[in-house]
MARTIPA-804322 format. One line per 5 residues: number of its first residue (from 1); their letters; for each residue x, y, z of C-alpha. Coordinates in steps of 0.5 Angstrom, whole numbers, plus 500, padded with zeros to 3 digits. Layout:
BEGIN
NUM = a = X:Y:Z; ... .
% end
This chain:
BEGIN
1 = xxxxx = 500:500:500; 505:505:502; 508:504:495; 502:506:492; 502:513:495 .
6 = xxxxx = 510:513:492; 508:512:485; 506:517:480; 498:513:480; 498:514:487 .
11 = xxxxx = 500:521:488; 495:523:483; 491:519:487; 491:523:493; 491:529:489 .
16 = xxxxx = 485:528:487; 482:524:493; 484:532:496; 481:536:491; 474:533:492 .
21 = xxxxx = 474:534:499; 476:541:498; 470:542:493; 465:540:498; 467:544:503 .
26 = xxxxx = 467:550:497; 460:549:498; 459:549:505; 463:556:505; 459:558:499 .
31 = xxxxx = 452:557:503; 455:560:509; 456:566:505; 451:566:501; 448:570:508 .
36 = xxxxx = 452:576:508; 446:578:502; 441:577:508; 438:581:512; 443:586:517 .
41 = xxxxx = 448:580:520; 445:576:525; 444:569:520; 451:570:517; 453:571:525 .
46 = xxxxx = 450:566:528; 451:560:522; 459:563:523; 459:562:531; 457:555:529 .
51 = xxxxx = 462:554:525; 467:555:528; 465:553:536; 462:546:534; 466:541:536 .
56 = xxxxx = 466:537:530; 468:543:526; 473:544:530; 476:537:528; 475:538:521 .
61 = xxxxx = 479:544:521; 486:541:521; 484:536:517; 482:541:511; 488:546:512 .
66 = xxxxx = 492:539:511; 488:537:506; 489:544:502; 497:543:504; 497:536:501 .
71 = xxxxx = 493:539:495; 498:544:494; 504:539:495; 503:534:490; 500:539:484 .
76 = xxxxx = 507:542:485; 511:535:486; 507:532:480; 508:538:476; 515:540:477 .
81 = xxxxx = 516:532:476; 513:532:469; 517:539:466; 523:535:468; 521:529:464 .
86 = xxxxx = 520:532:459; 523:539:459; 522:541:452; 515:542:448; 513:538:442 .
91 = xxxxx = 516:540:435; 508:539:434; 503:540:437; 497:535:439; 490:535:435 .
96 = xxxxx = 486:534:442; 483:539:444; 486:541:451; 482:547:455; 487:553:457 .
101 = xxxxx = 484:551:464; 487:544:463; 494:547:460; 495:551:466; 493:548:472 .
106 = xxxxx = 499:549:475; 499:557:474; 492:557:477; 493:554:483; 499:558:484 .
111 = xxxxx = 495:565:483; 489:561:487; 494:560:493; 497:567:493; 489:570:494 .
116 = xxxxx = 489:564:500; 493:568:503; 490:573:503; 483:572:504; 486:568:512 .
121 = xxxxx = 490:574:512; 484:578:513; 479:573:516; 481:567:519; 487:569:522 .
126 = xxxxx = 484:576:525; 479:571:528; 484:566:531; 489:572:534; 487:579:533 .
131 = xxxxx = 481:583:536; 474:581:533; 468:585:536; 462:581:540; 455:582:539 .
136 = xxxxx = 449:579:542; 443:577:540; 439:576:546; 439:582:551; 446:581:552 .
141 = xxxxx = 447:573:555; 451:570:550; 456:575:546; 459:572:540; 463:575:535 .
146 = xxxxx = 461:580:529; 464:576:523; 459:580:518; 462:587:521; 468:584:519 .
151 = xxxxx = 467:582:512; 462:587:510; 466:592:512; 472:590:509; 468:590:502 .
156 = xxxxx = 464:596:504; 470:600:505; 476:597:501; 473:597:493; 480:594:490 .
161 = xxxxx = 479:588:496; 472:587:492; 476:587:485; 481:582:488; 476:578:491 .
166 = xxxxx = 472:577:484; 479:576:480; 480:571:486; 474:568:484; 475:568:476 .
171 = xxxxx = 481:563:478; 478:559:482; 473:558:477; 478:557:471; 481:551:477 .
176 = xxxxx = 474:547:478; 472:547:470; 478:542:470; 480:540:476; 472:537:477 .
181 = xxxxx = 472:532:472; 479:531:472; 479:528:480; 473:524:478; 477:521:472 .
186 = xxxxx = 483:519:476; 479:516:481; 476:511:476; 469:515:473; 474:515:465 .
191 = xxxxx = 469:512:460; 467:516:455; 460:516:458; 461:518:465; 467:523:463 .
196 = xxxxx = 462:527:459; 456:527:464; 462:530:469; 465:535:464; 457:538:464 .
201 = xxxxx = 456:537:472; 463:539:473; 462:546:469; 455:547:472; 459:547:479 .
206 = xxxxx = 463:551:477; 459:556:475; 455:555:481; 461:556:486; 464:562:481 .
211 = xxxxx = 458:566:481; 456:565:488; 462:567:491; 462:574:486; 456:575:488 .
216 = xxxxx = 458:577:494; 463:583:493; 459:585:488; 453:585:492; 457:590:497 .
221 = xxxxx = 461:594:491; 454:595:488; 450:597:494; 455:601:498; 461:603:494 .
226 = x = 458:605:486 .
% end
């Protein structure tokens, strides 16, 4: 077994066992989000307090950071180990069709992770270290953290953050339209019927993801800043 995950099948493997648990999770994050659009906070707050005080939360959290680190690791590892395999591109060029999503997923993970960095920057490592205003929805009991205070006002105040978020976005879209129906593919799911019906959903998840998150700062960029 151990030699599977050596081998060049098996790292592909885990990337893609990876990449689909990061998939799932984009449409847990998505639906929390999504909240933001509604009403004045209070949803968003109290679905985020949730979130992050639940105790199974709590034990998937480190495994969905080890999962994006995974992630990123073997897609390097891989693509690093194919360009040293074959350092020169073919005098002539191939006749099947391959997407500009496919032919630079390396390059959109890369600029995906950049724009990582900066979204935990601004979220997730202020809530765990820095100073998050509380907010109480019951007379003044319970005091949970203003997360919406947070992230709306950094949409409403900083109109290049929101362009960043959409271009943010646009990559990660450009990264599912491949990565979706690819992940299926290594895992098993590759005769010509079933890879079609994946390229379709895959493209439908995409679009869904993509648009749902876009939705957002544009939502704050139209409202609060134009």
């Amino acid at each position: 077994m151990s030699k599977f995950f050596f081998s060049s099948i098996g790292q592909k493997f885990f990337m893609s066992i990876t990449g689909i648990f990061l998939m799932l999770f984009l449409i847990v994050h998505l639906t929390i989000n999504s909240l933001l659009l509604i009403g004045d906070g209070e949803l968003f707050n109290k679905a985020a307090n949730f979130m992050g005080t639940n105790p199974i939360m709590k034990v998937i959290e480190p495994i969905l950071a080890l999962g994006f680190i995974l992630h990123i690791f073997y897609a390097g590892y891989i693509t690093l180990k194919n360009q040293k395999a074959r350092p020169k591109k073919y005098k002539v060029s191939s006749n099947t069709k391959v997407s500009w999503a496919s032919d630079n997923m390396f390059v959109l993970g890369g600029l995906i992770t950049i724009f990582l960095i900066i979204h935990l920057a601004n979220f997730f490592w202020k809530v765990k270290f820095g100073t998050v205003a509380t907010i109480s929805y019951d007379g003044g009991s319970t005091e949970i953290h203003d997360l919406y205070a947070l992230v709306a006002g950094l949409f409403k105040n900083w109109w290049w953050y929101d362009i960043l978020y959409i271009v943010g976005v646009v990559f990660l879209f450009l990264h599912l339209t491949h990565g979706f129906w690819s992940a299926f593919q290594t895992i098993g799911w590759n005769n010509n019927k079933w890879l079609n019906r994946l390229k379709l959903i895959g493209y439908v998840y995409s679009v869904i993801i993509g648009g749902g998150f876009a939705s957002i700062p544009l939502f704050f960029l139209i409202k609060y800043i134009l």
